[in-house]
C-alpha angles and dihedrals in degrees: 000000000000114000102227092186081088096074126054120250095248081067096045094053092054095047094057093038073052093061101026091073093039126113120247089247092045084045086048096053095040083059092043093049101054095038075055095057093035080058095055104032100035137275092240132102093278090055093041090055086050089063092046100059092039079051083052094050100040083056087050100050081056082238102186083212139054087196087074074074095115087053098063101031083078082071095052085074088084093052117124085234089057106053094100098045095055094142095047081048099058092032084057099056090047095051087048092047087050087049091050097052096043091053088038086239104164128264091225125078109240106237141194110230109219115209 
């Protein structure tokens, strides 16, 4: 289980308003994309950290989909949590790349635009 006391409310709102408004497949792939990663980085504290701060950026980019979730994990290799994992960091983007491509997810994160 994630620990979700390690991000602030203002994120979790967002996260959930996120989901709320996804479709079932986008919801799929998002769960299929971070027990990917946990595969490949560890299920432990440190992975599941991991999750947790793509789940932040990916709040504070405004993404419209937590199924864009392979595309930011990639940015989670220069996370203080992730300096001694450097090889599972790299082998999971490129497992999530390779999931992206075999479902035809885009290679652009889907943003809202604020004005």
């Amino acid at each position: 289980m994630i620990e979700f006391d390690y991000i602030g409310e203002e994120t979790k709102q967002a996260i959930l308003s996120i989901w709320s408004r996804m479709s079932e497949s986008d919801k799929m792939h998002f769960i299929n994309q971070v027990a990917l990663a946990l595969s490949v980085w560890g299920d432990d504290v440190r992975g599941k950290r991991l999750v947790l701060e793509v789940l932040e950026a990916m709040a504070q980019n405004s993404t419209k989909t937590l199924a864009d979730f392979g595309l930011y994990a990639g940015k989670a290799e220069n996370s203080r949590l992730a300096r001694d994992r450097p090889k599972k960091m790299k082998r999971a983007s490129l497992v999530l790349e390779g999931y992206r491509i075999k479902y035809g997810l885009p290679s652009v994160p889907h943003k809202e635009i604020g004005l």
